[in-house]
PLY file of the C-alpha trace (Angstrom):
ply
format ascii 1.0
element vertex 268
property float x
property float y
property float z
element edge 267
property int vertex1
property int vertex2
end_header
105.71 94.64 228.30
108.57 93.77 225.56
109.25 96.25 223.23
107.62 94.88 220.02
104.55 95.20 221.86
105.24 98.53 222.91
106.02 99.53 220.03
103.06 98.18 218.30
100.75 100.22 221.11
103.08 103.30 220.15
102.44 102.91 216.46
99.70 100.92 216.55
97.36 102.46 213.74
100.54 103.28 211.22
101.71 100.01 211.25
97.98 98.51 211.11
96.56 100.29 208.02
100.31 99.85 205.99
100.14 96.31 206.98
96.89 95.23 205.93
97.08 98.06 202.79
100.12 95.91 201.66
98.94 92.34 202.39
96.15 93.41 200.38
98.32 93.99 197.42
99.75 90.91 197.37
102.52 91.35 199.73
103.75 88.23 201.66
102.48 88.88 204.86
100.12 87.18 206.62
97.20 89.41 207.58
94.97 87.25 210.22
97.26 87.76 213.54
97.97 91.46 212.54
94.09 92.49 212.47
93.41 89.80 216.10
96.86 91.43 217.60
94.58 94.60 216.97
91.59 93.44 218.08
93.27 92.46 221.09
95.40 95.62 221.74
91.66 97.65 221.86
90.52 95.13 224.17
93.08 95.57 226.71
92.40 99.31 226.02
95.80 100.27 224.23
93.90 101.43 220.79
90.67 102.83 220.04
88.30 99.66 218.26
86.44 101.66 215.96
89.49 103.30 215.02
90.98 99.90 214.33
88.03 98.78 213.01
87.70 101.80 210.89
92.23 102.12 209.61
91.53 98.23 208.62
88.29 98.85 206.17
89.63 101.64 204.56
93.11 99.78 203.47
91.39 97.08 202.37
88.82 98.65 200.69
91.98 100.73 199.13
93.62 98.09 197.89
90.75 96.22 196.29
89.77 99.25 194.75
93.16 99.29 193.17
93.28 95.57 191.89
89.53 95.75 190.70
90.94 99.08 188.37
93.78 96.44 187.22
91.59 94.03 186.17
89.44 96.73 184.62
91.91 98.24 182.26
94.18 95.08 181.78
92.03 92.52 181.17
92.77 88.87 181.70
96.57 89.91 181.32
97.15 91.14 185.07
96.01 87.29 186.60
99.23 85.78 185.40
101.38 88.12 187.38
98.95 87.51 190.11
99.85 83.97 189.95
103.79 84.94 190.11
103.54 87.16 193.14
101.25 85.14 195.24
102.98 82.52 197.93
100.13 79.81 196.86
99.91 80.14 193.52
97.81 76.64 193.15
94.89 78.13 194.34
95.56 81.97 193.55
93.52 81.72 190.40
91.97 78.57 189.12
89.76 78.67 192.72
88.59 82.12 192.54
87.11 81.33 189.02
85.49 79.00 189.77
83.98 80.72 193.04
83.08 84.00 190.97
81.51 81.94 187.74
79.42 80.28 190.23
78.39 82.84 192.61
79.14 86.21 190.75
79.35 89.50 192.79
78.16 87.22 195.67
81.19 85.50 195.89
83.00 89.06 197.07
81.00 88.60 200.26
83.16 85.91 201.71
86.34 85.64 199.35
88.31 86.89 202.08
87.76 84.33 204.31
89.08 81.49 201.60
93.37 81.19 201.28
94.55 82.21 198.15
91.13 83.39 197.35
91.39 87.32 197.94
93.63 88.66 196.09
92.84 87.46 192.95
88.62 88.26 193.42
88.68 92.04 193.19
90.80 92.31 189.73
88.38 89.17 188.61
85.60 91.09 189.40
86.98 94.09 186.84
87.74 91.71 184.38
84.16 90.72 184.58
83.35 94.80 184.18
81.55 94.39 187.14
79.68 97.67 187.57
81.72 100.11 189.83
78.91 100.43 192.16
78.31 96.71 192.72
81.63 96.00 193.18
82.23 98.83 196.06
78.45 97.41 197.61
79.97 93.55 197.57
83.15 94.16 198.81
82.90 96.49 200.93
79.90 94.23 202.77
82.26 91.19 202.38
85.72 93.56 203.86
83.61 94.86 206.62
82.50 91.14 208.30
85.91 89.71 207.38
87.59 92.90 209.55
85.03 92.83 212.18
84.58 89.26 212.81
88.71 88.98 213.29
88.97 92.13 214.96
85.97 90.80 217.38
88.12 88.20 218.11
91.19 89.99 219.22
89.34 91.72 221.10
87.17 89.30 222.79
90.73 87.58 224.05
92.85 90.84 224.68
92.69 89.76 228.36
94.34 86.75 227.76
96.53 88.48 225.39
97.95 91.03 228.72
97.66 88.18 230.73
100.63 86.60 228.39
102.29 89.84 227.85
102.48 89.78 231.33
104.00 86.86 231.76
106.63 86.82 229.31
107.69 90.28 229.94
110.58 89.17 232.02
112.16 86.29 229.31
114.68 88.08 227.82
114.80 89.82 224.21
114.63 86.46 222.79
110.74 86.63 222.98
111.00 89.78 220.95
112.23 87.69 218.20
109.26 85.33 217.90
107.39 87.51 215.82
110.10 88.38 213.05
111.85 85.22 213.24
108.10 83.28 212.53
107.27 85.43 210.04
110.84 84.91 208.34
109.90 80.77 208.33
106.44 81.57 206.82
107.89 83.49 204.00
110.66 81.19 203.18
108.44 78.08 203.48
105.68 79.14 201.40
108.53 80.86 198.89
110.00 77.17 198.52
106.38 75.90 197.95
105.83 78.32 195.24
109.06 77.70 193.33
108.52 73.49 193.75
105.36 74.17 191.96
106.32 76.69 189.24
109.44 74.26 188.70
106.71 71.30 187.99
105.30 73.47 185.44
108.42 74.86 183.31
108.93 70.66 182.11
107.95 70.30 178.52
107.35 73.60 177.60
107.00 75.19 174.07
107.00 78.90 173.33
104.17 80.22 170.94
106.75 80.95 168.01
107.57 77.15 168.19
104.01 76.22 167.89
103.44 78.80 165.27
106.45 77.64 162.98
105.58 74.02 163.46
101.62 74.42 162.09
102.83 76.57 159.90
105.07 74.03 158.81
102.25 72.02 157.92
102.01 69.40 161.58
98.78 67.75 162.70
98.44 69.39 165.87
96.01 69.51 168.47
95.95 72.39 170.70
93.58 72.27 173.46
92.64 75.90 175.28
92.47 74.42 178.56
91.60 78.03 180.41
88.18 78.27 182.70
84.87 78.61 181.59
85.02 81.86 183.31
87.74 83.73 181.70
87.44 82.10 178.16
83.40 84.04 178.79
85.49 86.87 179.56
88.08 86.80 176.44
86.68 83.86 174.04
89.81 84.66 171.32
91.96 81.32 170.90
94.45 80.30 168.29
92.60 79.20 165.02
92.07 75.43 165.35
92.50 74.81 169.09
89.81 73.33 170.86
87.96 74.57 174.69
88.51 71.77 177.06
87.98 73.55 180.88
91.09 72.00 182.93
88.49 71.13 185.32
86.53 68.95 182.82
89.83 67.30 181.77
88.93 64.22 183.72
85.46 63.41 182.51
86.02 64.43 178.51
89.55 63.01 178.09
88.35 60.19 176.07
87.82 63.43 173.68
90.93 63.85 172.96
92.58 62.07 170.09
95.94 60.27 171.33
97.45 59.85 167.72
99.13 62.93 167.55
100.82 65.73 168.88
99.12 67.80 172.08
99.79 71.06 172.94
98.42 72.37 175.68
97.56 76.18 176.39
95.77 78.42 179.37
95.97 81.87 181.68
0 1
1 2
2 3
3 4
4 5
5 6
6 7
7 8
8 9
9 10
10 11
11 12
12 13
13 14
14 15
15 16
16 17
17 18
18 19
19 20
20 21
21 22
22 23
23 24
24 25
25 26
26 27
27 28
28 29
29 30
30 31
31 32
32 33
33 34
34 35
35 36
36 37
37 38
38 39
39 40
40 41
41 42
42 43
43 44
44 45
45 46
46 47
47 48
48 49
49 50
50 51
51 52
52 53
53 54
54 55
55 56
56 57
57 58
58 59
59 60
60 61
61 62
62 63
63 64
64 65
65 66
66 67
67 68
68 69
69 70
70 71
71 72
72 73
73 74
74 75
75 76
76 77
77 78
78 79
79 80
80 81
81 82
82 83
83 84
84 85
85 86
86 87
87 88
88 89
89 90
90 91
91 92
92 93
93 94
94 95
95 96
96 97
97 98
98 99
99 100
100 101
101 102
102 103
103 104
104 105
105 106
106 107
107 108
108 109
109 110
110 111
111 112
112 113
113 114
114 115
115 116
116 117
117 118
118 119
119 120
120 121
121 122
122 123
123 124
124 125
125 126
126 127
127 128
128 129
129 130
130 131
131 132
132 133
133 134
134 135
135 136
136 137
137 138
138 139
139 140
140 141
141 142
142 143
143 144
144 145
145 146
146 147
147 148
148 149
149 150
150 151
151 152
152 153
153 154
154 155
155 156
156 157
157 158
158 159
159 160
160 161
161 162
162 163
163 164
164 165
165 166
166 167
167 168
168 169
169 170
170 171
171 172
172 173
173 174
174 175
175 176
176 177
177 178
178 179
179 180
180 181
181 182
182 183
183 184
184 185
185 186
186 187
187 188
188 189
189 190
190 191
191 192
192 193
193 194
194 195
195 196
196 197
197 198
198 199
199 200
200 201
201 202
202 203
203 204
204 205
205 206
206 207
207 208
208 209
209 210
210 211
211 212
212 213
213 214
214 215
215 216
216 217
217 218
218 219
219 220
220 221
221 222
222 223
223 224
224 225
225 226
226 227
227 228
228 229
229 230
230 231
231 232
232 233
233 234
234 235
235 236
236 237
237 238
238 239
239 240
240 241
241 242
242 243
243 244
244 245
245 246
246 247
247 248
248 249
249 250
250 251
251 252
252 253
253 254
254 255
255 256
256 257
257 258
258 259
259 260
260 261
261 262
262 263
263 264
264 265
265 266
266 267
């Protein structure tokens, strides 16, 4: 057996609860082969599953606990840094609104399983003031199946998983690299997507002072809040004047919107 492996076996439950504690967070990592590498490593009888089962729950459960506290205390303020921490920031927020204004606390049952989706539902769900209680019943129902249908899985094909071990024991160090060196490419390629799309975004700006001086100044402008339904419910205070257009209702009520002036446009 190479030596990541072994040293996965050795340290197994360490590097499992820091690893899913910080993908959690919002740490670039990706958490599905982590939690089916540990499936599989207590189906080849390496780890205990319940353990595994067990160190997974609990750091996820931490570190929803910590981002539904967030969104408690800070409001709608904490999704924008959301949105610059997270490697998919098209779908980080504007999704999960949508999910949670539809389903409420349901949606915590399976926001896990959705890209992009999970690390933005707990602190929505303490923006929301979601009672404490509610929040620790959804989530943790929706944090145990997500854990324990992956985990199932790894473990279900941790024959296989020594059967390739096995195998590729006697290529060399090079297969040692795989891991790092594919994790590496995920980061960087999903770091490139994020800045392609933040770069789309910083073309005809205008800072808040500027807007302020110009009305003040006397302009006809029209300022559309284009932020969800969801979190204008949540924080309904907009600059004097502007009018609520959801972005997602742009395309029907456009013809709304007079073209004969100035538009500035405004959300999270």
């Amino acid at each position: 057996m190479n030596e990541v492996a072994q040293f996965l076996i050795e340290q197994g439950y360490v590097v499992l609860f820091l690893w899913v504690l910080l993908a959690q967070l919002g740490f670039p990592i990706p958490i599905v082969p982590m939690l089916l590498a540990g499936g599989a490593l207590a189906g080849i009888g390496k780890l205990n599953a319940l353990l595994v089962l067990s160190i997974a729950f609990l750091a996820a459960l931490l570190s929803d606990q910590f981002w539904y506290q967030v969104g408690l205390r800070r409001g709608s303020r904490v999704l924008p840094f959301l949105c610059r921490i997270a490697l998919d920031p098209e779908s980080c927020v504007r999704r999960t609104k949508g999910i949670y204004s539809r389903y409420g606390p349901r949606s915590l049952l399976f926001a896990k399983f959705i890209p992009g989706v999970a690390t933005v539902a707990s602190p929505l769900a303490g923006i929301f003031h979601l009672h404490p209680l509610r929040f620790l019943l959804f989530d943790g129902l929706g944090t145990l199946l997500w854990v324990g249908i992956l985990i199932f899985l790894g473990y279900r094909f941790g024959n296989e998983l020594k059967d390739l071990t096995i195998r590729t024991s006697g290529m060399g160090p090079g297969v040692g690299l795989l891991i790092p060196v594919g994790l590496a490419i995920y980061v960087v390629w999903k770091y490139l997507q994020r800045k392609r799309f933040l770069r789309r975004f910083a073309i005809a700006r205008v800072t808040p002072e500027e807007v302020k001086q110009r009305l003040d100044g006397g302009e006809d402008l029209l300022i559309l809040d284009m932020r969800h339904a969801a979190e204008f419910e949540a924080d309904p205070r907009t600059i004097p004047g502007a009018y609520h257009l959801p972005i997602e209702e742009l395309e029907t009520q456009h013809h709304k919107i007079r073209r004969d002036q100035d538009i500035v446009l405004f959300c999270a």
